[in-house]
C-alpha positions in Angstrom: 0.0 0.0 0.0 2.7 2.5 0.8 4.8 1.7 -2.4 1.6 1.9 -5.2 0.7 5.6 -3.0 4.5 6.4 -3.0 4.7 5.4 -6.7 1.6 7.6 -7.2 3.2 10.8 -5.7 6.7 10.2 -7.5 4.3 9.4 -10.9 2.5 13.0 -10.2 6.1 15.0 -9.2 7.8 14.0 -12.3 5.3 14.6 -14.5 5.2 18.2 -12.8 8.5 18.5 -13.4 9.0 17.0 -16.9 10.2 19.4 -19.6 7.8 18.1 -21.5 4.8 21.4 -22.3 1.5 20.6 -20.5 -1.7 20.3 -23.2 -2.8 23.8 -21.6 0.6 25.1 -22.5 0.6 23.7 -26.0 -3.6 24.8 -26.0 -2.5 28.8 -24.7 -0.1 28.7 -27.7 -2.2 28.1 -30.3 -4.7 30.4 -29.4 -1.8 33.2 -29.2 -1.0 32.4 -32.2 -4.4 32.3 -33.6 -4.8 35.3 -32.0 -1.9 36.8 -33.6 -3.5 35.8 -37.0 -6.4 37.7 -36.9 -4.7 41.0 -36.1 -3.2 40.6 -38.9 -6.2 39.9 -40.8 -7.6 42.9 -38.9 -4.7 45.5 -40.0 -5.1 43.8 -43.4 -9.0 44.9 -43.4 -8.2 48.3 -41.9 -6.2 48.9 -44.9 -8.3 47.4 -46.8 -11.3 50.2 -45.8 -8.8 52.8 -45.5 -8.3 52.3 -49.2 -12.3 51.8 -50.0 -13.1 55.2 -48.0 -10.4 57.5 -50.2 -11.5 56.1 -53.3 -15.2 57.1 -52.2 -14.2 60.3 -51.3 -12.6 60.4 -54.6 -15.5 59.3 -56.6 -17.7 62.0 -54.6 -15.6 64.9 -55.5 -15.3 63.7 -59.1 -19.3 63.8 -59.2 -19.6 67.3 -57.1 -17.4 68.4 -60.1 -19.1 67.2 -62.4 -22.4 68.3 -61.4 -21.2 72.0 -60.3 -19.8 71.7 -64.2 -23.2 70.7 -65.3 -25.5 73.4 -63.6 -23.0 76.0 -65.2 -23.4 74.4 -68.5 -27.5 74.4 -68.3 -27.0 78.3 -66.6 -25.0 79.2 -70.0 -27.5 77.1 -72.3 -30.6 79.1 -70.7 -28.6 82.3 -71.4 -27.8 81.6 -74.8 -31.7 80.4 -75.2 -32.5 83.8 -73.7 -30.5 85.9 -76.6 -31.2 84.0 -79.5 -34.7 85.7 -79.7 -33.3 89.3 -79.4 -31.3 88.4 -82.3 -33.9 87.7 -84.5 
């Protein structure tokens, strides 16, 4: 009785002491690095919408542009409309 509980508390030291890492040590390392994964896939996005957001703002001053050229393009047309009939 005293050798299989001595055998039992020399079983549990060494494995406690073993240089071996435990499962939760080889579990906490995959999820760092898992972790460290998805920031990148989060600075990737980032970028990603940084890029997306300019090229809107882009595209918006592009149409402000050409709208603000349009409405002095119909202001000219209506003037030139306006002095054909004097000409006459």
């Amino acid at each position: 009785m005293k050798r299989a509980a001595l055998a039992i508390v020399m079983t549990v030291f060494l494995a406690a002491c073993s240089n071996e890492p435990t499962q939760a040590e080889k579990d906490l390392e995959k999820v760092n690095e898992d972790i460290g994964e998805l920031q990148s896939e989060i600075q990737q996005v980032r970028s990603e919408n940084e890029a997306v957001e300019s090229d809107i703002t882009n595209k918006e001053r592009e149409l402000e542009e050409v709208l603000s050229g349009d409405s002095d393009d119909s202001y000219e047309d209506e003037e030139e409309s306006d002095a054909a009939p004097e000409d006459e």
